[in-house]
N, C-alpha and C positions, 0 to 999 in steps of 0.2 A: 745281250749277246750280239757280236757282230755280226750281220746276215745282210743279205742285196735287197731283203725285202722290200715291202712298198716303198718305203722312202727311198729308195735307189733306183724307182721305175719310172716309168712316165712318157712326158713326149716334152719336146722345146718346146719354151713358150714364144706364143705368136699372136698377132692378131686376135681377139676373139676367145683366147683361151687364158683360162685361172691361172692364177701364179698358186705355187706349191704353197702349202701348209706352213707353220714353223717348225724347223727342224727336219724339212724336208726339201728333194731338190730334184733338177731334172737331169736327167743323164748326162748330159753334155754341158751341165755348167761344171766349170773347176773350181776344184776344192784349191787348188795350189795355181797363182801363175806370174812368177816374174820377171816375164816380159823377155825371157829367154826357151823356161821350158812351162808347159802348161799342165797339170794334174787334172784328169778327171776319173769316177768311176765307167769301168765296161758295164754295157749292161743291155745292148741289141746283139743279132746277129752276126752283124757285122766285125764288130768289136770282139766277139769270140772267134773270128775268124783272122781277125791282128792278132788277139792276145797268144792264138796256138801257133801264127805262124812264128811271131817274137820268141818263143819259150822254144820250139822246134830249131830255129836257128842256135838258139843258143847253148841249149843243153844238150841237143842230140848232135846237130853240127859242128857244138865245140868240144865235142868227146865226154861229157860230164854225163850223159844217159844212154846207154847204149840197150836198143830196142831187142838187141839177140838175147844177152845176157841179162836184160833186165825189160822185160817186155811189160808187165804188170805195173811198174813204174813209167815208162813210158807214155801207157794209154791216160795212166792218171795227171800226168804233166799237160798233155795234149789235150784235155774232155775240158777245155778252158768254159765251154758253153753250162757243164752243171760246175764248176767251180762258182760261175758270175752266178747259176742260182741259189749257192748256198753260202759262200762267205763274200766279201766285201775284195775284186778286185780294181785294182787302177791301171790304168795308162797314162804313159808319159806321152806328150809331143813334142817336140821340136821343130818350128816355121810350118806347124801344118801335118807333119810326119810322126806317126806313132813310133817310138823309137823305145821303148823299154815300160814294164809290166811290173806290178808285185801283187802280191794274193795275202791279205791281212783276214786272220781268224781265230777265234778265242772258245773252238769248239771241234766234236767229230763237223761232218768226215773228216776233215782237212789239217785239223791241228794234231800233232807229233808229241809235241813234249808240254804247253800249253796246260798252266794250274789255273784252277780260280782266281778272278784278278788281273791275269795277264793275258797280253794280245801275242797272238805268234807268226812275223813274219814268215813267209814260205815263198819259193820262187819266182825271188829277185832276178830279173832279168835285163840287161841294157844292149841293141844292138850292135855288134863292133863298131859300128862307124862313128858312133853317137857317142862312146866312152871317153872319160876324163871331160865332159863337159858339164858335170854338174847334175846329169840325170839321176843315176843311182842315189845319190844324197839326197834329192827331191823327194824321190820317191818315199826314201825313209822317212822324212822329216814328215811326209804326209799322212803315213803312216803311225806317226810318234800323236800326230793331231788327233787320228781317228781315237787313238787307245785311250788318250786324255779323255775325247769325247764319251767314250762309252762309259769312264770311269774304273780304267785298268790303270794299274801302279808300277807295272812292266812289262817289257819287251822283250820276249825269247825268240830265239832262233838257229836253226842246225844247220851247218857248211861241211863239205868236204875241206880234210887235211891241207889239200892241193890250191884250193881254192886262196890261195894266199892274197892276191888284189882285191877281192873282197872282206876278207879277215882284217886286213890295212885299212878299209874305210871303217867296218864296224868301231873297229878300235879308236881310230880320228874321231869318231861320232860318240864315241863315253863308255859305247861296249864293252866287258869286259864278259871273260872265259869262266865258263860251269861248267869244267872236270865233270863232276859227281853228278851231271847229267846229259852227258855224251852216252849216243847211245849205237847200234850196230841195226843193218840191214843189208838183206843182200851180202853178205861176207865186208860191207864197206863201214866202216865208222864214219858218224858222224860227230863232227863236233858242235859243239852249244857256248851260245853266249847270251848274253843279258846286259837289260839295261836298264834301273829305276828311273824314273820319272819325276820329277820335282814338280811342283803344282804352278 
């Protein structure tokens, strides 16, 4: 199962201190970095306090969550601090700058539509300013590594109708659409897509 646990905690290595185990690593090394944008997992304080303000910007400021009508979704977009303790999130940087977020999970709480075997993207996120520069594709691709890594054979994940610029990357990326597992909340449908994974 994908989870933040031990191997997603720690401290930088320094001076005087152990290097991680195999298969394990320190919170601030990157998973992903070339030389443009840098992938790491969240996994301090701090970092849950990028990851809500990134998600905050983007899905409540860009109109995609609206805290009147959908309050209960909201708090759960926002709670980034038990998200980093229960499923596997990342941060993008860019020159230094956290500029966009995704949340990979292959279980409750957090996964939606999420079978045995596969890993389930959840709220992708990239700064407006930061967009079209490769961020969101990182993040995926980073995420395509985890699912390999744990031993999933696919990637699902649900978008709003609307969400049409990111519907255009999934699809660039080999996504394609599962109809027959789109599903509804809140009076909004969501739609579902997938992607197998070649070894």
């Amino acid at each position: 199962m994908i989870r933040q646990g031990v191997e997603h905690t720690g401290v930088e290595s320094g001076a005087g201190e152990s290097t991680p185990a195999e298969g394990q690593s320190y919170p601030h090394t990157p998973i992903f970095d070339n030389g443009c944008v840098r992938i790491r997992r969240a996994s301090t304080d701090d970092d849950a306090k990028t990851v809500r303000a990134i998600i905050d910007e983007v899905y409540v400021g860009g109109g995609w969550a609206d805290p009147v009508t959908s309050p209960e979704y909201v708090r759960s977009l926002l709670d980034a601090r038990t998200r980093i303790a229960t499923a596997t999130v990342l941060l993008a940087e860019h020159r230094g700058r956290a500029v966009g977020t995704v949340t990979a999970t292959d279980g409750p709480p957090w996964a939606n539509i999420a079978r045995p075997g596969e890993l389930e993207v959840r709220m992708l996120g990239v700064l407006p300013t930061a967009r079209r520069g490769g961020v969101a594709r990182a993040l995926m691709g980073a995420c395509e590594d985890l699912a390999r890594s744990s031993g999933a054979r696919r990637i699902v994940l649900s978008t709003e109708r609307e969400m049409t610029a990111a519907q255009a990357l999934y699809e660039t990326l080999g996504y394609t659409r599962t109809p027959q597992r789109d599903w509804v909340i809140n009076s909004t449908t969501l739609i579902t897509y997938a992607r197998q994974l070649s070894d």
